[in-house]
C-alpha positions as CSV (number, residue, x, y, z in Angstrom):
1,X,57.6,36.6,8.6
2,X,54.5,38.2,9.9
3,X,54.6,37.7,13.8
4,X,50.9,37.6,13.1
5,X,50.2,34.2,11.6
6,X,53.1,32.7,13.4
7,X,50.6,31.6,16.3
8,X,47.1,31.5,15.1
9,X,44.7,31.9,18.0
10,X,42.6,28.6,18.3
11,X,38.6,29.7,19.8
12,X,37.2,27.0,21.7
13,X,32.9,27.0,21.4
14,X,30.8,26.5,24.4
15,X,27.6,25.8,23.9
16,X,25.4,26.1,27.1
17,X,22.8,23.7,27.9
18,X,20.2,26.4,27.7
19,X,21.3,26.5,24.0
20,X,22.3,22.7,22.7
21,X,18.7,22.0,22.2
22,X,18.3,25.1,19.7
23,X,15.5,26.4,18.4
24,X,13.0,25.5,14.9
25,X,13.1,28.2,12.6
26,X,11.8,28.6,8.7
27,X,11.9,32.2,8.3
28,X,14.4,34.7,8.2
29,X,13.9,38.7,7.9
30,X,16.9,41.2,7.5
31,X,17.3,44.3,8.1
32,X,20.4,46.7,7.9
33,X,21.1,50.4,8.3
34,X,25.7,51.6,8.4
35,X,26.1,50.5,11.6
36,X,24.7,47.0,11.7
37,X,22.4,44.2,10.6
38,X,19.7,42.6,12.6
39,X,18.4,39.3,11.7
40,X,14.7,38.2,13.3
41,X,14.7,34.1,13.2
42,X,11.3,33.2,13.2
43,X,9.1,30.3,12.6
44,X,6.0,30.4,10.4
45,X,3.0,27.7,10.6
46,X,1.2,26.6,7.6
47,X,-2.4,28.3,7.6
48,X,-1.7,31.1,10.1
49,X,-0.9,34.8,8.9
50,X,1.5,35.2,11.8
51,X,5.5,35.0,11.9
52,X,6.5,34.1,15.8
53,X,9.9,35.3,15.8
54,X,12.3,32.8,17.8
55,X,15.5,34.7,18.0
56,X,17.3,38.4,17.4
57,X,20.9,38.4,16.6
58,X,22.6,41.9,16.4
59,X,25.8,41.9,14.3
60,X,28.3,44.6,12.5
61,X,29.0,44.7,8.9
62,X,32.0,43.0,9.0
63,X,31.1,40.1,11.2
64,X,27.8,40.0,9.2
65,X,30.1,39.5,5.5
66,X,32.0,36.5,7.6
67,X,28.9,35.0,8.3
68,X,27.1,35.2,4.9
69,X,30.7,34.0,3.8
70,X,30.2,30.8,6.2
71,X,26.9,29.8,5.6
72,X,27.7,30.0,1.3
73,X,30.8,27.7,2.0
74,X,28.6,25.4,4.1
75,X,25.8,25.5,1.2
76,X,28.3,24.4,-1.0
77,X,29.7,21.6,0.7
78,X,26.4,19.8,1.7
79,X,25.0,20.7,-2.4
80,X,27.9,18.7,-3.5
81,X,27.2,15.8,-0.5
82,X,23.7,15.8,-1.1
83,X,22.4,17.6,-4.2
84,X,21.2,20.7,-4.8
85,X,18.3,22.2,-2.7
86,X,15.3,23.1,-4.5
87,X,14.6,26.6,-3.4
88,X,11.7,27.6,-5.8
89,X,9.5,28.5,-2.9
90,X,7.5,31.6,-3.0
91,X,8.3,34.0,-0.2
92,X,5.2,34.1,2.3
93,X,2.8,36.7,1.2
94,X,3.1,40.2,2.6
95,X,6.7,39.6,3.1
96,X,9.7,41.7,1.6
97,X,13.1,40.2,1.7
């Protein structure tokens, strides 16, 4: 037996207060070179040009797979909850995904 899996390690999550209330965002920009992936969170008003970004999150390659990994597996289970999203919306214009 692999002494590995023998005692999984359980993480606890702490959310701060500073962070519980999170943050409103309807944009997402990515951008990658070998070492890592950056991800600008931002929030974009109807009838201004301008993208405020909210948030910066930093990541490696690896964690970033996990995380793409995650948020397809929760797509998934809240599609088959509540139906499928409609996601034929235009990106903004000027913006390259």
């Amino acid at each position: 037996m692999d002494k590995k899996n023998e005692n999984p390690m359980e993480i606890k999550i702490i959310v701060d207060d500073s962070i519980a209330q999170g943050i409103y965002v309807n944009f997402l920009s990515v951008l990658h070179n070998k070492a890592e992936f950056v991800m600008d969170f931002g929030r974009i008003v109807p009838g201004k040009p301008d993208v405020k970004i909210q948030s910066r999150l930093i990541t490696n390659p690896m964690a970033f797979k996990q995380i793409v990994k995650t948020l397809n597996e929760n797509l998934e289970r809240y599609e088959a909850h509540f139906g499928t999203i409609d996601s034929d919306m235009p990106a903004p214009k000027g913006v390259v995904q």
